[in-house]
Structures are given as structure tokens and as C-alpha cells.
C-alpha positions as CSV (number, residue, x, y, z in Angstrom):
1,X,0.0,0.0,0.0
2,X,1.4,3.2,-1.2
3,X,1.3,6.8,0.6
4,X,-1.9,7.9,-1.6
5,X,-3.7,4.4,-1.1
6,X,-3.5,5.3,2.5
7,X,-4.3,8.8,2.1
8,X,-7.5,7.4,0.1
9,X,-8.4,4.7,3.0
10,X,-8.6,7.2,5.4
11,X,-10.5,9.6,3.3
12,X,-12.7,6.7,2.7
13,X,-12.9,6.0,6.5
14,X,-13.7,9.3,7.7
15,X,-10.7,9.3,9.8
16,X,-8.9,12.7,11.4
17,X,-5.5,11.4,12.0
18,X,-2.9,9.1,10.0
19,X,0.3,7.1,12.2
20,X,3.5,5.4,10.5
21,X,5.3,4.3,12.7
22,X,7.8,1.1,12.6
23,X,6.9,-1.9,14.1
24,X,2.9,-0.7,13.7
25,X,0.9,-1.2,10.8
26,X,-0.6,1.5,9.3
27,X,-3.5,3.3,12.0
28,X,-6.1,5.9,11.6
29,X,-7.7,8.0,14.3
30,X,-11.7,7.6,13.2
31,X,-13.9,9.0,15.8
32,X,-10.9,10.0,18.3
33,X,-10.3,5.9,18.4
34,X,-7.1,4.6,17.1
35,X,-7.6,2.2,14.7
36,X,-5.4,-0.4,12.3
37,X,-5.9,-0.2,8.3
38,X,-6.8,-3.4,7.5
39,X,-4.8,-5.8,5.7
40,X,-1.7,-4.2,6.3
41,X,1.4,-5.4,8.2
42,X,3.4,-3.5,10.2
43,X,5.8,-1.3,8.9
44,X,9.7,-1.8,7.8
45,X,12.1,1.1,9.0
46,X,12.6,1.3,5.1
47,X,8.9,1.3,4.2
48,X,8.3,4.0,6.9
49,X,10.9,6.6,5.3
50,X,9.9,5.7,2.0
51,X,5.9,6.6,2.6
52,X,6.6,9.8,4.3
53,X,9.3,11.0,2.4
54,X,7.1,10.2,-1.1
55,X,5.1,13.5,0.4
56,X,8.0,15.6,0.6
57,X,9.7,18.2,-2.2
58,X,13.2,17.8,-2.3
59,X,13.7,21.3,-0.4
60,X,11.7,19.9,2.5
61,X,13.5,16.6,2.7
62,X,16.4,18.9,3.0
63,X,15.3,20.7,5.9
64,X,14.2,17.5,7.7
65,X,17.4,16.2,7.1
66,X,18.5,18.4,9.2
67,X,16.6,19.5,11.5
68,X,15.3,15.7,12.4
69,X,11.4,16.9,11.8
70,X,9.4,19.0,9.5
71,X,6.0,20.6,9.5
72,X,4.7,20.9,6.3
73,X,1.0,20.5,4.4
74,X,0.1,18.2,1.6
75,X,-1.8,18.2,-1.6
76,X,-3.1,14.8,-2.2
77,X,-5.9,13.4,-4.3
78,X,-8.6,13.4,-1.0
79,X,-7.8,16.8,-0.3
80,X,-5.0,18.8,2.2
81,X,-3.1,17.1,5.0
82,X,-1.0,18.9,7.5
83,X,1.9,16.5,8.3
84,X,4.4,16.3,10.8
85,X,7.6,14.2,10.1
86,X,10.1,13.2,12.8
87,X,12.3,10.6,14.0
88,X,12.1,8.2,16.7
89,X,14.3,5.5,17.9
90,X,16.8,6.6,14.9
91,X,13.6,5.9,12.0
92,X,11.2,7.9,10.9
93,X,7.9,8.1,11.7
94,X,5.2,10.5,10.9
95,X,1.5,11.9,12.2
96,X,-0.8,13.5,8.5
97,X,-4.2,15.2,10.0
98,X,-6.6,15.1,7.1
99,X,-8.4,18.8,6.2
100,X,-11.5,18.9,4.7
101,X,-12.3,20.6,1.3
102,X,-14.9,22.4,3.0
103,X,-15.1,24.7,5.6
104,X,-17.8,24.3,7.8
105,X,-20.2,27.0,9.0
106,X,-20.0,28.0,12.9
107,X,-23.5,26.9,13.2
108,X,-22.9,23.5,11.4
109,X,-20.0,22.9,14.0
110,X,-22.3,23.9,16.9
111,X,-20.2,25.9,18.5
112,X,-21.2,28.8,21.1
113,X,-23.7,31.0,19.8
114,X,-21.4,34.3,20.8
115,X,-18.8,32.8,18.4
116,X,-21.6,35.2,16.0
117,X,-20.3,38.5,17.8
118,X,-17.0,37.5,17.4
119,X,-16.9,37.7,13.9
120,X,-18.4,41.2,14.0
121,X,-15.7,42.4,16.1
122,X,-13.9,45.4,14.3
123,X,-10.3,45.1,16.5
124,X,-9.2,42.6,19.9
125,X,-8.0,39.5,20.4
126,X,-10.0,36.6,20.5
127,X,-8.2,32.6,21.7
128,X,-8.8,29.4,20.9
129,X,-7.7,27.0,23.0
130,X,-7.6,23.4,24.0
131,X,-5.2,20.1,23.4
132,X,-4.0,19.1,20.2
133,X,-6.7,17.2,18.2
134,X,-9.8,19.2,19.4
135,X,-10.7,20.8,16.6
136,X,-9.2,24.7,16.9
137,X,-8.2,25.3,13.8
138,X,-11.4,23.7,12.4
139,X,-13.1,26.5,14.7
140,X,-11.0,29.2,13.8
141,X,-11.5,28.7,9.9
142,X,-15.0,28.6,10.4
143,X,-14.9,32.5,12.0
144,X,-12.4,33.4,9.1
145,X,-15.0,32.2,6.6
146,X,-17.2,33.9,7.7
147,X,-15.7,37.3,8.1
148,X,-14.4,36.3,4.4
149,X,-18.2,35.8,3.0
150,X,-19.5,38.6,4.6
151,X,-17.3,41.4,4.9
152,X,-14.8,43.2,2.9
153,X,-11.7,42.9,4.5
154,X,-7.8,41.7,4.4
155,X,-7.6,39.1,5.7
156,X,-3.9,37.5,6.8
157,X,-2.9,34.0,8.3
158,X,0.7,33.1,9.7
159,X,0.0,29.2,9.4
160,X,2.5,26.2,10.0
161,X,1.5,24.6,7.8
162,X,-1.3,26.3,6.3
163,X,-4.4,24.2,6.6
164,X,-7.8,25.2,5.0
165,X,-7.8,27.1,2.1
166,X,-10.3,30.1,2.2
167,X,-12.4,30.6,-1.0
168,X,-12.1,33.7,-3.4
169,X,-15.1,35.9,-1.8
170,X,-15.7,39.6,-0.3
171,X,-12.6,39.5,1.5
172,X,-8.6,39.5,0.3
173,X,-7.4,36.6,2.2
174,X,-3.1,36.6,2.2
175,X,-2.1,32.7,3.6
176,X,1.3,32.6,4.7
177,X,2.6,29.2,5.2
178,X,6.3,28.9,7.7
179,X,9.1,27.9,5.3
180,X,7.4,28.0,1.7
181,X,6.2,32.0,2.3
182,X,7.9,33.5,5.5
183,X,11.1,31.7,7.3
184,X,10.4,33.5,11.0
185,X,7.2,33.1,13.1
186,X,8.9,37.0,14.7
187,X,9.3,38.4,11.3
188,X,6.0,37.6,9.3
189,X,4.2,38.7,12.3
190,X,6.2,42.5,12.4
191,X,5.8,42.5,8.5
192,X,2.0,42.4,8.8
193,X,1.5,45.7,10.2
194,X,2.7,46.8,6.9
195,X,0.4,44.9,5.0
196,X,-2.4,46.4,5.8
197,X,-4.4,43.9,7.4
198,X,-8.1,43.9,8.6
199,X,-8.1,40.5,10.5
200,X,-4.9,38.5,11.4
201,X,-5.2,34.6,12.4
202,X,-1.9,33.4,14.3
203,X,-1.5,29.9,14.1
204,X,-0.1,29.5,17.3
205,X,1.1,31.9,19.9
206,X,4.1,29.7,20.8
207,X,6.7,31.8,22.7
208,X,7.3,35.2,23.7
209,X,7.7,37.1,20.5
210,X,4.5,35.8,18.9
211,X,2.4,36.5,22.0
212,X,3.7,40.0,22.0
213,X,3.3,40.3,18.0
214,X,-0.1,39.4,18.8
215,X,-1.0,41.5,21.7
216,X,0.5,44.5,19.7
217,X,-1.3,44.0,16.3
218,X,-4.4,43.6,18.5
219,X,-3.8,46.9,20.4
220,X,-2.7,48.6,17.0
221,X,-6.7,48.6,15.9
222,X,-6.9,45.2,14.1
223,X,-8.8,41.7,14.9
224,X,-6.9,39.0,15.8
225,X,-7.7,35.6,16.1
226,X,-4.9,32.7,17.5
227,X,-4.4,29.9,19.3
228,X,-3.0,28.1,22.2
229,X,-2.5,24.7,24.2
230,X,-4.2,25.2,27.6
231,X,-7.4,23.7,28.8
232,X,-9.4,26.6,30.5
233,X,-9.9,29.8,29.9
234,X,-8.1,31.1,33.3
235,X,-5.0,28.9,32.6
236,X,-4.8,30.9,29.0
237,X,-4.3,34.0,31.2
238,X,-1.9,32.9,33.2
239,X,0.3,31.1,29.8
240,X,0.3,34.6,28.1
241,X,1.6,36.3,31.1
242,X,3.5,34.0,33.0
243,X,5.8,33.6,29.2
244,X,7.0,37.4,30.4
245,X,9.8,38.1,32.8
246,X,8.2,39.0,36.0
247,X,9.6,42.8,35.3
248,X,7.1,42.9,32.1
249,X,4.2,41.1,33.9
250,X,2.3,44.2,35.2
251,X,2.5,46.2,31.5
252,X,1.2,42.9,30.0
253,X,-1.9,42.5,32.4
254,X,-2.9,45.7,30.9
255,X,-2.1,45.2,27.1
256,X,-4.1,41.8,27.7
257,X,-6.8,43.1,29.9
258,X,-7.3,46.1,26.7
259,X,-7.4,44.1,23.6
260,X,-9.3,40.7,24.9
261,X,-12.5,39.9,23.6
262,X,-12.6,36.1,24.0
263,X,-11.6,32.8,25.0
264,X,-13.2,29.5,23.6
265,X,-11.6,26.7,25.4
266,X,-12.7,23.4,23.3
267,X,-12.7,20.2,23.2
268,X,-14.1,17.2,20.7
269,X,-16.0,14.1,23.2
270,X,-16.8,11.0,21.5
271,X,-20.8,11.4,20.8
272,X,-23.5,9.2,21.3
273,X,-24.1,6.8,18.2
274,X,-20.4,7.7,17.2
275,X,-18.5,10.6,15.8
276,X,-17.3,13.5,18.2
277,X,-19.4,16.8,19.1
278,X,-17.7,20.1,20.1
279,X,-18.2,21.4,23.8
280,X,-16.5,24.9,24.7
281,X,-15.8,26.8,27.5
282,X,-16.4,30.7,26.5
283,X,-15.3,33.7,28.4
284,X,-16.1,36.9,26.8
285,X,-14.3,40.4,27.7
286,X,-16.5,41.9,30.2
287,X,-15.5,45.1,32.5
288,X,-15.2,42.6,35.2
289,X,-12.7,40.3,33.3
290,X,-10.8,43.2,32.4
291,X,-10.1,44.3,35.7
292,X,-9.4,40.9,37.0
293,X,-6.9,40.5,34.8
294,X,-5.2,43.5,35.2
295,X,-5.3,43.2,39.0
296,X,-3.4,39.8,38.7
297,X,-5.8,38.1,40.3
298,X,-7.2,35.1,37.6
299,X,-7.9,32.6,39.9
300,X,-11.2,35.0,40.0
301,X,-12.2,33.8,36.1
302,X,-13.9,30.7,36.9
303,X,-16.1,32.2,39.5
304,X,-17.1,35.2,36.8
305,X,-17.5,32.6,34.1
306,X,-20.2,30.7,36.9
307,X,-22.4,33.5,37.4
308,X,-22.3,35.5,33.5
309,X,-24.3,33.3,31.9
310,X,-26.8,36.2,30.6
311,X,-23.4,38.0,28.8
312,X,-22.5,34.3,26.9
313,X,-20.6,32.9,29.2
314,X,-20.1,29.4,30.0
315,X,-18.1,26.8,32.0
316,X,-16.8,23.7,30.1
317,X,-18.7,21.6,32.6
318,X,-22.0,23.8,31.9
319,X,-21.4,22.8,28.7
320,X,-20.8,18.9,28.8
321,X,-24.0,19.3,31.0
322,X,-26.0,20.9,28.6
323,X,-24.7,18.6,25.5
324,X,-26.1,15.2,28.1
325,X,-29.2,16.8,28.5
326,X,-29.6,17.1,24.5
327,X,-28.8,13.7,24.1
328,X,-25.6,14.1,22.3
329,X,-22.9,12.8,24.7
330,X,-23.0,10.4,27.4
331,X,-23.0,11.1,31.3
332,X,-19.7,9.3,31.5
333,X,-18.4,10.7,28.5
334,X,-19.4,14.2,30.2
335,X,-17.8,12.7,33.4
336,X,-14.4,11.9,31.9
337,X,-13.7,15.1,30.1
338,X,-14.6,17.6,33.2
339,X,-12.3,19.5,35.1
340,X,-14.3,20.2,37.9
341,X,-16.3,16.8,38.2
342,X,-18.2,18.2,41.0
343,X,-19.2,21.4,39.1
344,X,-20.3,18.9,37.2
345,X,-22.6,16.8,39.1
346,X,-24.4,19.8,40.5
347,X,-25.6,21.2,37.3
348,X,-26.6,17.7,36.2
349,X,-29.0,17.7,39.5
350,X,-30.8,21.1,38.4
């Protein structure tokens, strides 16, 4: 079985992930469940480099070479993968996430109803967070699309790789892809000031320079939408500032505490009857946020998120809740994915 025969399996098999890795056959990720390809045997050191380097230009093989792993997206006959290519135990292995053709709406995802007012935002910063796997970039192209099918703007993304491809519409959207269109996360993201942008999607805000490229774009009058691994909305707080010496800490606070809009903390639960449903935890930017955050005191989040419901807020255990009583996820699903299991239990008693 070649690299596009397995691209096509697991096209076929609605799957979201793609593993090679030696001594393993083959396995798919269909419906957050790992899963063997059938009829396929586990794979040769040889066999393993062969399949993921078929994907790669020459300039790219260069690069993971030497850098021992490479990010990079793919144009195959099912559509775009984004791949990630690396070594381990001396052989290479490699993870391909599978992007659909088409972007799906915000209501078609069911995600939060604000994620609406978002998209009508003229300037801030709004997150979206949660682990790898749980569908933010899926969210995030789904706000993008709409700001691209509605309004007339530029539009500019600072991918790695880039992963949906947004259609010609009312909006100029500039994709930006790390290695093929810009070589520095730092650079692209001081460039785009001069580009004149409308709305900027970061990626990821992955160190210190691109969560202060991001927090400045935001302040300088223009929309910005990004990303980041943490699993509540609080902890997102405390990652953007805790990445700043302790001297810089206070100024931060209040560049945050200015430009934030919102967080959507996500995560994909296995639904009932198969396939996965989105659950979110939402914090908007509220006077009340804004001077919690600035006062340093974001242990206070949670407890604002508890009682805002009327302003769109909502905890990620509200939300597992509400998803049970619709019938979409289990109560042990719900269980298993809450941070506050007790949180939890009470709302599934009201």
C-alpha cells in the first residue's frame, strides 16, 4: 500500500489522524479511536521513510534532514493534509491530519452562539484553546469564513502549515505558510503591520515574540484571532503572562486586559451513536474580566464565568452538561472530560 492508497483509506474512513510508525501497521484516528488499516502489516524502517518522504519536495527533505522533523502540508488526491515528520528511535515516523475541502459553517460545528459577535468584532484578540486534536483550527477557519463571506476585508494568516484554504469571496485573504512564504514566526508577524491587514489569524502563539506580536497587532486597531494549548480559559491568562519576565508582567496584564474579547476553550467528546461533538468553554471580555486581569488576580475567572451566563458565558462543565441533557454525549463521556467533576454533578441535578 502506497502513501496515496493510505491517504485514500482514510479519506474513505472518515478518519482525522494518519500514524507510520515502525513496528505498527498503518493506524487511523476515526472518531478519536485509534484504529489499524486493514490488511496491512506493520511497517519496515525502510517502508516507513519511503511513505513519508514520497510526500515531501526535495527542499523539504532537505530541511528535515537536518533538523530531524518537519512541518509541512500536503496536496493529495482526497484533499490537504497537514503533516508532521520526525524521528524516533533513529527511524522515521510521521503523524498526517486530514483537512477537509470544505469549511464548515459555525452553526454547522455547533459551536457557542457568541462565536456570532465575534466575527463582528472590528479590532481585539480573541483565543482558541484546547489540546492538540480538538478541533481549533477547524473552529478558527470557520470565524475566518465567515468574516471572508460577509465582509470586505484583508484578511492574513501566519500558518505552520497552512491548513484550510479560504475561497475567493468579499474578503482579500493573504495565507502565509512557515518555510514555503515566510522563514520567521517573529518576522512575518512584524511585517503584517505593513500589509495592511483587517483581521490577522496566528497559528499558534508559541513563545514570547508571537504572543507580544499578537497583543500588539491587536492593540494597533486590528482583529486578531490565535491559538494556544491550555485547557481553561483562566490557565490561557496565566500562559500569556506567566511567558513574560516577571519585570514585564504588570505592562502585560494591561495590554491583555485592553485588547481581549474572547476565549473558547474546546474540546471534541466522542458522541453518542459515534463521531465527536464540540463542547467549549467561553469567556467573553467583560469590564469585570478586564479588571481581573489586570489586578493579577485570575484565579477569579472561573467564578465570573459561573455567574455571567446572561453575557454568553459558560463553563466547560455547563457545557458537557448541557450537551447530556440534549442527548448528544454520554454522562460518562461528560464525566471523563470535566475538570471540575463536582461542578459537574451539581448542574446535572438542576
Amino acid at each position: 500500500m502506497n502513501i496515496q492508497e493510505i491517504f485514500s483509506e482514510a479519506a474513505r474512513l472518515e478518519a482525522s489522524d494518519i500514524h507510520l510508525n515502525v513496528g505498527f501497521p498503518p493506524i487511523l484516528r476515526i472518531g478519536g479511536a485509534l484504529r489499524y488499516i486493514d490488511g496491512t502489516t506493520p511497517l519496515t524502517p525502510q517502508l516507513s521513510s519511503e511513505l513519508a518522504l514520497a510526500t515531501m519536495t526535495q527542499e523539504q527533505r532537505d530541511l528535515f534532514q537536518t533538523n530531524r522533523e518537519i512541518d509541512y502540508s500536503v496536496q493529495s488526491a482526497v484533499g490537504r493534509l497537514r503533516a508532521n515528520v520526525f524521528y524516533q528511535k533513529n527511524t522515521v515516523a510521521a503523524a498526517f491530519r486530514l483537512i477537509s475541502t470544505k469549511i464548515r459553517s459555525i452553526d454547522e460545528l455547533g459551536l457557542p452562539t457568541i462565536c456570532h459577535e465575534f466575527v463582528k468584532l472590528r479590532q481585539g484578540l480573541v483565543l482558541v484553546t484546547g489540546p492538540t486534536g480538538h478541533g481549533k483550527s477547524t473552529t478558527l477557519a470557520a470565524m475566518i469564513n465567515n468574516i471572508n463571506t460577509s465582509r470586505a476585508m484583508h484578511i492574513i494568516t501566519v500558518e505552520d502549515p497552512v491548513e484550510y484554504i479560504f475561497p475567493i469571496s468579499l474578503s482579500i485573504v493573504s495565507q502565509r505558510e512557515m518555510h514555503q512564504d515566510t522563514h520567521s514566526w517573529n518576522v512575518a508577524l512584524r511585517s503584517i503591520l505593513r500589509e495592511d491587514p483587517n483581521v490577522v489569524l496566528v497559528g499558534e502563539m508559541r513563545d514570547l515574540e508571537t504572543i507580544s506580536a499578537a497583543l500588539t497587532i491587536a492593540e494597533t486597531g486590528h482583529l486578531v484571532f490565535a491559538t494556544l494549548h491550555t485547557n481553561s480559559a483562566a490557565q490561557t491568562m496565566d500562559r500569556i503572562i506567566d511567558v513574560f519576565p516577571e519585570t514585564q508582567q504588570a505592562q502585560i496584564r494591561l495590554q491583555l486586559a485592553s485588547v481581549l474579547e474572547g476565549v473558547l476553550s474546546q474540546r471534541l467528546v466522542p458522541a453518542v451513536g459515534g463521531g465527536r461533538v464540540a463542547v467549549a468553554e467561553v469567556l467573553t471580555g467583560t469590564p469585570a474580566v478586564r479588571s481581573t486581569i489586570r489586578d493579577g488576580k485570575t484565579h477569579l475567572l472561573d467564578n465570573i464565568i459561573q455567574t455571567s451566563l446572561e453575557l454568553g458565558m459558560m463553563t466547560l462543565e455547563g457545557a458537557l452538561s448541557r450537551a447530556v441533557k440534549e442527548g448528544r454525549i454520554s454522562v460518562e463521556t461528560a464525566s471523563s472530560y470535566a475538570i471540575r467533576p463536582e461542578e459537574l454533578g451539581r448542574l446535572m441535578r438542576i
